[in-house]
C-alpha positions as CSV (number, residue, x, y, z in Angstrom):
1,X,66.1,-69.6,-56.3
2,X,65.4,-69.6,-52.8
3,X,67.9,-67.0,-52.1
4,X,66.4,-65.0,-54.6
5,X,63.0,-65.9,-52.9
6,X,65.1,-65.0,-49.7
7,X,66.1,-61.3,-50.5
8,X,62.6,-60.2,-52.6
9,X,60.5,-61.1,-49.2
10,X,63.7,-59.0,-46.8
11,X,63.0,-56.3,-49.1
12,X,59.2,-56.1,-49.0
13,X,59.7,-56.4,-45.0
14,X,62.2,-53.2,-44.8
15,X,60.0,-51.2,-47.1
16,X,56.7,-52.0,-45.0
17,X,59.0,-50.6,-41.7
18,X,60.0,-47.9,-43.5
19,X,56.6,-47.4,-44.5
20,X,54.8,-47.8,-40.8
21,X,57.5,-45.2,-39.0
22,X,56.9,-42.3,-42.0
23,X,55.3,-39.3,-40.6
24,X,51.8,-38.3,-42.0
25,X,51.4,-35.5,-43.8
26,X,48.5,-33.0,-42.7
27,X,46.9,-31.0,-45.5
28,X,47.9,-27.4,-44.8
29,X,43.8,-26.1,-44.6
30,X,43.1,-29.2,-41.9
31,X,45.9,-28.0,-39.6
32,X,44.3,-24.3,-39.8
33,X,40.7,-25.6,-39.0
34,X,42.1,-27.3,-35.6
35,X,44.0,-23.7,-34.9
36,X,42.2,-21.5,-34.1
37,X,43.7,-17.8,-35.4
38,X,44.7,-14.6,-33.4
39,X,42.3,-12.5,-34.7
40,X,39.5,-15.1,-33.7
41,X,40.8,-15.6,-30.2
42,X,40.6,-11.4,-29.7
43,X,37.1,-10.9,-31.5
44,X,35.8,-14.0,-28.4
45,X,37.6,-12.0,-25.7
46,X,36.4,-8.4,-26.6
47,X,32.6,-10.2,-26.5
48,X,33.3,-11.8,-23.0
49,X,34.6,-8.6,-22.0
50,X,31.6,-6.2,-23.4
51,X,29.2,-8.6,-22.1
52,X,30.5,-8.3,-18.6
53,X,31.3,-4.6,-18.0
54,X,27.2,-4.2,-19.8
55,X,26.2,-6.6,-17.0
56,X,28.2,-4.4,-14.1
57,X,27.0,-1.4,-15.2
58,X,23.5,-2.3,-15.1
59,X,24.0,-3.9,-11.7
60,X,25.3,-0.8,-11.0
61,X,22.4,0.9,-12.4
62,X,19.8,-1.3,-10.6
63,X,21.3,-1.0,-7.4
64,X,20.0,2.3,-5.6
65,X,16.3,1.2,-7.5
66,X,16.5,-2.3,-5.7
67,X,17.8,-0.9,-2.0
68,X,15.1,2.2,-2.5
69,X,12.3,-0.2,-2.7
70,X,13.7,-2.4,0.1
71,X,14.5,0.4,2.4
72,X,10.6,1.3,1.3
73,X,9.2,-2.2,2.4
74,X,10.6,-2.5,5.4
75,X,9.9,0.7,6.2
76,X,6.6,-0.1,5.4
77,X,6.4,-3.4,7.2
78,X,7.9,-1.6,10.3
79,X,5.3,1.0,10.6
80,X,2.0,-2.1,10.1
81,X,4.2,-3.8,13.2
82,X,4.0,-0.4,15.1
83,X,0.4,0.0,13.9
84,X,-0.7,-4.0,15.2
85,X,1.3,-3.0,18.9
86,X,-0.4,0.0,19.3
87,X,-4.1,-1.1,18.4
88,X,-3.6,-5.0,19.6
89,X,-1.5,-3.7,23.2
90,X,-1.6,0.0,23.8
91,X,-5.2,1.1,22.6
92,X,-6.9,-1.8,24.0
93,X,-5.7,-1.5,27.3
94,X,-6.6,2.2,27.8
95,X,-10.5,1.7,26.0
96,X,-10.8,-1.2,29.0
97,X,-9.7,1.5,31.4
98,X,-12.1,3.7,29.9
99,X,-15.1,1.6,30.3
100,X,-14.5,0.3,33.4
101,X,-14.4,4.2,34.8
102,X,-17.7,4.9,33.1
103,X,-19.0,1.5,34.9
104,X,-17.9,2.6,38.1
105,X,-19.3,5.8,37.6
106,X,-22.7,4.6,37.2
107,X,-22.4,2.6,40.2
108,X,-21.2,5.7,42.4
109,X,-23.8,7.9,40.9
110,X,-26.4,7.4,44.0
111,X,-23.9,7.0,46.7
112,X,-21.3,10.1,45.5
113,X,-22.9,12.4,43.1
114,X,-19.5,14.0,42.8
115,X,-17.0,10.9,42.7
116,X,-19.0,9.6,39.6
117,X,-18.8,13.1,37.7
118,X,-14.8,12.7,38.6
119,X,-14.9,9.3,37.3
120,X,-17.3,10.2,34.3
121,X,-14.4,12.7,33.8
122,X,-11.3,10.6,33.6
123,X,-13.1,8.1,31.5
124,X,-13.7,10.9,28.6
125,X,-10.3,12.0,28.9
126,X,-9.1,8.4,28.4
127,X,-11.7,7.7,25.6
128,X,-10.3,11.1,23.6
129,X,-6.7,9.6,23.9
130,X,-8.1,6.4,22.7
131,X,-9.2,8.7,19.7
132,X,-6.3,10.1,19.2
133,X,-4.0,7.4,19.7
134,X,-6.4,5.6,16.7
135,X,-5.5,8.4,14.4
136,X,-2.1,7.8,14.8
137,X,-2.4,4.0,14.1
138,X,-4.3,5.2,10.3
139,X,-1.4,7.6,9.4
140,X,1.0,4.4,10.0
141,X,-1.4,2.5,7.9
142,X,0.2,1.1,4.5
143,X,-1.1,4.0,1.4
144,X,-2.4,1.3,-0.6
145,X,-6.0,-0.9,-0.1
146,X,-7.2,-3.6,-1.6
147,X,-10.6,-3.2,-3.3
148,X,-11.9,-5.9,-1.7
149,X,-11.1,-5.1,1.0
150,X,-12.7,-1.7,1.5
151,X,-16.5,-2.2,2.2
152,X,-15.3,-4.2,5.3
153,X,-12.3,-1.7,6.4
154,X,-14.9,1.2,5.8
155,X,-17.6,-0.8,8.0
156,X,-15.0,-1.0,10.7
157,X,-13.7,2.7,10.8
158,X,-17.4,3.7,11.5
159,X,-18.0,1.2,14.5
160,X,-14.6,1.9,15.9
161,X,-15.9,5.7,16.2
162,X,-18.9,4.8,17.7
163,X,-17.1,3.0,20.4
164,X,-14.2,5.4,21.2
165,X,-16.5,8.9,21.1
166,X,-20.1,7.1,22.3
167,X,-21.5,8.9,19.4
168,X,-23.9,6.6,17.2
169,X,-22.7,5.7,14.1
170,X,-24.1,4.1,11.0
171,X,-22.4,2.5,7.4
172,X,-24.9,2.1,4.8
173,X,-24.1,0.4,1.6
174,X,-25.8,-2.6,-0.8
175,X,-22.3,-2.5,-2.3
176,X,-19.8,-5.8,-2.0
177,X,-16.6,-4.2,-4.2
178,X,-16.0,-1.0,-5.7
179,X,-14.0,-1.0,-8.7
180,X,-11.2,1.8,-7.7
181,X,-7.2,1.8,-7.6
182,X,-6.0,0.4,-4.2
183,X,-4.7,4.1,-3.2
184,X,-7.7,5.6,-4.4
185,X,-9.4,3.2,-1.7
186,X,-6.9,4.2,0.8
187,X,-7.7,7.5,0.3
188,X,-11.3,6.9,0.3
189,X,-11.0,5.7,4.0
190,X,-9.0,8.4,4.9
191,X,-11.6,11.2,3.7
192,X,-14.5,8.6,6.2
193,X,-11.8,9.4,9.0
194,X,-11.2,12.9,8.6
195,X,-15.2,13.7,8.3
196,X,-15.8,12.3,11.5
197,X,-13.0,13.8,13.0
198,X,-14.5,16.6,12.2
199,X,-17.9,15.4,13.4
200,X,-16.2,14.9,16.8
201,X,-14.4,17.7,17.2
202,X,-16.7,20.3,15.8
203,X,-20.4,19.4,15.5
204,X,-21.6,18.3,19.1
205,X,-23.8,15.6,16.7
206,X,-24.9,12.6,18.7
207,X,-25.7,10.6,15.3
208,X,-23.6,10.4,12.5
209,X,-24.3,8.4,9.4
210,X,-21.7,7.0,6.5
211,X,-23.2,5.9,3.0
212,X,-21.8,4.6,0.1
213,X,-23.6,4.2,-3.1
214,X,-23.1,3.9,-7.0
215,X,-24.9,3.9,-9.7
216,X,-23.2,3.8,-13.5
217,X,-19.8,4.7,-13.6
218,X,-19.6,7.1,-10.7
219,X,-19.8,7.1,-6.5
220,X,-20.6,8.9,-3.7
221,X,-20.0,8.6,-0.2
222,X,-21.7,11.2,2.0
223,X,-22.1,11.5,5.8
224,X,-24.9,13.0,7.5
225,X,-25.0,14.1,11.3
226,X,-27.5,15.7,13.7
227,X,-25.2,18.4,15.3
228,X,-24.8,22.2,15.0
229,X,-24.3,22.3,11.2
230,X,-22.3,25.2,9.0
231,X,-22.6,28.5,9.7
232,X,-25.0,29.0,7.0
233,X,-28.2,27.3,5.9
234,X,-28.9,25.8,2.0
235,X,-26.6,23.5,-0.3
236,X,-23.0,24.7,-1.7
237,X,-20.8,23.2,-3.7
238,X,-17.1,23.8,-2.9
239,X,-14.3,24.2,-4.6
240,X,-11.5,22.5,-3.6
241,X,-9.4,25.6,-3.4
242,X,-11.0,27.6,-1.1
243,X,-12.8,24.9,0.8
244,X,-14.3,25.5,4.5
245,X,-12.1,25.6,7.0
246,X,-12.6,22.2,8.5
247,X,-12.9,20.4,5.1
248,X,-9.6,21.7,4.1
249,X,-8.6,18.4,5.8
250,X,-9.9,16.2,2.8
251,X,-9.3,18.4,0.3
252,X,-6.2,16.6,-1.4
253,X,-7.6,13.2,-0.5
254,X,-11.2,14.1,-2.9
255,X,-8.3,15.3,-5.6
256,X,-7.1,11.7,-5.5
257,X,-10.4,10.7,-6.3
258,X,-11.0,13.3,-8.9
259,X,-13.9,14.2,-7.1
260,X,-16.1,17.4,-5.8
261,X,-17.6,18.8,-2.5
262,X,-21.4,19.6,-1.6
263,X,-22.2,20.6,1.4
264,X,-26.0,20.7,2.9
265,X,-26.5,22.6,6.4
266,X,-28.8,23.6,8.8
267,X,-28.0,25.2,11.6
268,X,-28.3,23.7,14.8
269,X,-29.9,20.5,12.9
270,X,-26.5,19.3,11.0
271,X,-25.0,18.9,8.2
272,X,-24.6,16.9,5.0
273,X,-21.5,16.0,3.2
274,X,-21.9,15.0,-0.7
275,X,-18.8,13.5,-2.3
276,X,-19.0,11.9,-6.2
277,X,-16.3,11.0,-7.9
278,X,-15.9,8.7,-11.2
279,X,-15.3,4.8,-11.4
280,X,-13.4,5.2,-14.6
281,X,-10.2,7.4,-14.1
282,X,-8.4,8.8,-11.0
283,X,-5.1,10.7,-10.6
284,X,-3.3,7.4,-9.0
285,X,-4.2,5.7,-12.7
């Protein structure tokens, strides 16, 4: 009996062996859900490989956009560094030179009549290059203004010509902000510079007044001066076209603004230079 008992328990213990070092069978479908198959593996690379030749050619794409506006910036940025040097250094110094020969001139005026008209002399020469050197400084200016800032940039550009020709020179506004693209602002400023360029250059005016006004949903800027006027006497309105001569200047610049040109003169009294143009839509929209 106890062999018996013997053998039954040597048998259970070879089958349990047996039993523990059998492989595992693997249902055929679980063995294909851990692999993935061929056709899977080149559907994932063809969408990794799309997706990177899209993204190189837009880099490539972007590219010349990207280095054109960077090569615009600094170009940009270069010529408001130029700008600063020149008014800061360069047109500071020769205004100081400037005024210091009128000052001397005054003072040699009851000793030597003719040393002060020398001096009087070289001071006007220098004052015209501080002019012209000015003009210079608003072509390297940036095309673009701020609205807000244009009242105050527009105030400026008329005391800076009083002080660089000695002719008097008013702003008159009761505006704070005018509601206008910033080019259409730049341009705005630019038509103020060229008119009294031409005040300078052509009229012989010793006053000269800037003002801007609103009312609704339109502007106008107009400058009045005291000197020899147009060679004709009543009120035109110009087209831009076939402008005057010396308005020619600001012709493209009222375009900007979608604006017109009236002119009011008489002779040997002055001149009067009406410019409206709309709030509401301008070219640079």
């Amino acid at each position: 009996m106890v062999a018996g008992l013997r053998r039954r328990l040597e048998s259970m213990r070879v089958r349990m062996t047996s039993s523990s070092r059998a492989p595992v069978s693997t249902p055929l479908f679980a063995e294909s859900a851990r692999r993935p198959s061929r056709e899977g593996i080149g559907s994932a690379r063809l969408s990794v490989a799309v997706d990177e030749s899209y993204r190189s050619e837009r880099a490539l794409a972007i590219a010349p956009v990207c280095l054109a506006e960077a090569e615009a910036l600094g170009a940009a940025n270069e010529r408001a560094r130029v700008a600063l040097e020149l008014h800061d250094g360069i047109i500071q110094g020769v205004l100081a030179v400037s005024l210091e020969l009128h000052g001397l001139s005054a003072r040699a005026a009851q000793t030597s009549p003719a040393l002060a008209t020398e001096l009087t002399r070289l001071g006007d020469i220098l004052r015209s290059e501080t002019v012209l050197l000015r003009d210079m400084v608003q072509g390297l200016t940036p095309r673009e203004l701020p609205p807000a800032q244009l009242i105050e940039t527009l105030a400026a550009i008329v005391q800076r010509f009083q002080v660089d020709t000695g002719i008097r020179a008013r702003f008159v506004t009761a505006l704070d902000i005018i509601d206008l693209p910033p080019r259409a602002c730049r341009e705005l400023t630019r038509i103020v510079q060229e008119a009294l360029v031409n005040v300078r250059k052509h009229s012989g005016a010793r006053n000269v007044v800037v003002q801007l006004t609103a009312a609704g949903d339109a502007c106008q800027l107009s400058i009045d001066d005291d000197g020899r006027g147009f060679p004709w006497t009543g009120r035109r309105a110009f087209d831009l076209e076939q402008a005057h001569l010396s308005l020619r200047s600001i012709r493209e610049r009222v375009r900007v603004l979608a604006g017109q040109v009236t002119v009011e003169s008489n002779p040997g009294r002055g001149a009067r230079i009406e410019i409206p143009f709309p709030l509401g839509s301008h070219a640079t929209n």
